[in-house]
Residue frames as qw, qx, qy, qz and C-alpha x, y, z in Angstrom:
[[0.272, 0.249, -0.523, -0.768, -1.60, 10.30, 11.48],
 [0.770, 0.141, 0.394, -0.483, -4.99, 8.76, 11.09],
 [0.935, 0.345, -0.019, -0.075, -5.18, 5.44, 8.86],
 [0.380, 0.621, -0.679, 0.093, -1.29, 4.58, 9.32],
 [0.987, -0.033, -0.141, -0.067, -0.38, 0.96, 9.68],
 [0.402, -0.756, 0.516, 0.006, 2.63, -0.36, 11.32],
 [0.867, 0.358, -0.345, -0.014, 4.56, -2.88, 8.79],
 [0.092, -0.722, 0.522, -0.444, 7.07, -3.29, 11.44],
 [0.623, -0.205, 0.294, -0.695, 4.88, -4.72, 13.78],
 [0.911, 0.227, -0.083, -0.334, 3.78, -7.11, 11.28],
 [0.613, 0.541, -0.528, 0.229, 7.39, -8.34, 10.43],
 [0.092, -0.457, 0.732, -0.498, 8.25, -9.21, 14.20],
 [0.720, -0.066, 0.396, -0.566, 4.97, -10.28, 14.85],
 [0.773, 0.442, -0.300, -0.343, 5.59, -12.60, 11.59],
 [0.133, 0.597, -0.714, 0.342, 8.90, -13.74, 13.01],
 [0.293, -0.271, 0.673, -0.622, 7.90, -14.66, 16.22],
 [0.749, 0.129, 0.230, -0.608, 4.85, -16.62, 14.70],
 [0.633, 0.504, -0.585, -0.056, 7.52, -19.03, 12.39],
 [0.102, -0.564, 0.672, -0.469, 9.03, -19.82, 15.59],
 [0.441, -0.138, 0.568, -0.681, 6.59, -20.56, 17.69],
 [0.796, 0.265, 0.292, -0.459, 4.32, -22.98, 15.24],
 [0.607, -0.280, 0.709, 0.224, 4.93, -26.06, 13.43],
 [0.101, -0.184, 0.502, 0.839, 5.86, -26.13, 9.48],
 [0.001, -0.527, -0.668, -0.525, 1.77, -26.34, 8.27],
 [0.196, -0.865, -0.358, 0.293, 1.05, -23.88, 10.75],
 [0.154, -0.591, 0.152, 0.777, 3.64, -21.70, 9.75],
 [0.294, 0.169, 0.681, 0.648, 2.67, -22.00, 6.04],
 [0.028, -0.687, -0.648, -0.326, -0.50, -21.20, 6.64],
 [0.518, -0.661, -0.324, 0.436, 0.94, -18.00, 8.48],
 [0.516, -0.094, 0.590, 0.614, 2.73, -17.73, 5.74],
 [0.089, 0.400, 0.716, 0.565, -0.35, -17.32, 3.90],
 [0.286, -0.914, -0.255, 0.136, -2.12, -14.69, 6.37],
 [0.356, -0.718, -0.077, 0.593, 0.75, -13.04, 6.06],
 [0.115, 0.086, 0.542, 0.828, 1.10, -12.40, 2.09],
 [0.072, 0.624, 0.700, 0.339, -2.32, -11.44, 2.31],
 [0.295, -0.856, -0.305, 0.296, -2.25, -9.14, 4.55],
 [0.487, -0.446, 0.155, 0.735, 0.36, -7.70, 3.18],
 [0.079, 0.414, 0.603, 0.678, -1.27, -7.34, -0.73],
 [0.173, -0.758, -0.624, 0.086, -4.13, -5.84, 1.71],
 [0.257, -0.713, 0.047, 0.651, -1.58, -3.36, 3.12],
 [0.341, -0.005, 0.389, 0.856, -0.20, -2.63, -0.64],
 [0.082, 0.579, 0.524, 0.619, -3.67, -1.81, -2.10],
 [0.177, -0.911, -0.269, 0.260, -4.47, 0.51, 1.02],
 [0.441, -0.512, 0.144, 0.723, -1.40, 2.46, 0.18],
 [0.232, 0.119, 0.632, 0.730, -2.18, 2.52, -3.45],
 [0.090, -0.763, -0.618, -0.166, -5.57, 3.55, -2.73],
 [0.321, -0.781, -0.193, 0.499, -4.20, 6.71, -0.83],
 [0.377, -0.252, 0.419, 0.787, -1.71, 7.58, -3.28],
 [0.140, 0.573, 0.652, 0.477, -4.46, 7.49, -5.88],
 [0.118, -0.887, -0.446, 0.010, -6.60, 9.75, -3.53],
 [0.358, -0.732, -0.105, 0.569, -4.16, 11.90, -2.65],
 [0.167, -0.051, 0.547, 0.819, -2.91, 12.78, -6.44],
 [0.141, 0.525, 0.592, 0.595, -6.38, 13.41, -7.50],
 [0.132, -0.888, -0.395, 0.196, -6.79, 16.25, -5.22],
 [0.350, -0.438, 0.168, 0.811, -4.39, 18.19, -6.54],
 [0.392, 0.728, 0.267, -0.495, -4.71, 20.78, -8.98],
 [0.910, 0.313, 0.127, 0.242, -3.75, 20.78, -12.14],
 [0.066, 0.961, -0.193, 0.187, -0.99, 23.24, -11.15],
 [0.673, -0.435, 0.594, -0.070, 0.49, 21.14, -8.21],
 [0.904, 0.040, 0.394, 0.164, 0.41, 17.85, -11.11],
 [0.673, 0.711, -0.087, 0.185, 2.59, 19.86, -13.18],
 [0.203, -0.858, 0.405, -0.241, 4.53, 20.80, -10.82],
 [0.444, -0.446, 0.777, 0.013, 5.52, 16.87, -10.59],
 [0.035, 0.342, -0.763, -0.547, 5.24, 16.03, -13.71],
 [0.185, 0.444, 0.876, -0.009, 1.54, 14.63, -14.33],
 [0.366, -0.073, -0.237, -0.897, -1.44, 16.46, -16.16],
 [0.623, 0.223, 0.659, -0.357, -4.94, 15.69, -15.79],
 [0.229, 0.177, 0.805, 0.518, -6.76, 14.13, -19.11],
 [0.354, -0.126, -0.249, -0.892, -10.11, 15.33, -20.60],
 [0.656, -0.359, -0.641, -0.174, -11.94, 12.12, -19.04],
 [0.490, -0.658, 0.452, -0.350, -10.14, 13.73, -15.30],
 [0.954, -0.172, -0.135, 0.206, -7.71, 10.60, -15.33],
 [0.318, -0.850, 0.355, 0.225, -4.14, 11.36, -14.26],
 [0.939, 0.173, -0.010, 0.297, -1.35, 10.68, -16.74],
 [0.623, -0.351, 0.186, 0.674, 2.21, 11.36, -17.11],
 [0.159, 0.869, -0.074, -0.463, 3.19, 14.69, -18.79],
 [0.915, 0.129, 0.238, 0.300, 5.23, 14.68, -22.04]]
């Protein structure tokens, strides 16, 4: 699947990187690794977005969203 990330990966790799370096090295590892991780949330959130506004407005009813009159996506009531 194109654009998939391996959070796995990261978590071992994160591990292994606590270990291995001493406690301001790991902090700051620490800190490469919450970023990267906020990095990974907003890619995901960015898909999700894209992928909900291609639907139609059939499909967003079908799970419980409409589109608005401006073409935002909201929850149905």
């Amino acid at each position: 699947m194109r654009g998939h990330i391996s959070i796995t990966h990261t978590t071992a790799c994160q591990n292994g990187i606590q270990q291995a370096l001493g406690s301001k090295s790991a902090r700051t590892g620490n800190l490469l690794m919450a970023a990267f991780g906020r990095l990974i949330a907003a890619y995901k959130h960015h898909q999700s977005r894209r992928a909900i506004l291609r639907l139609n407005d059939s499909q967003l009813r079908d799970i419980g969203l409409e589109r608005s009159f401006d073409g935002s996506i909201c929850e149905r009531n």
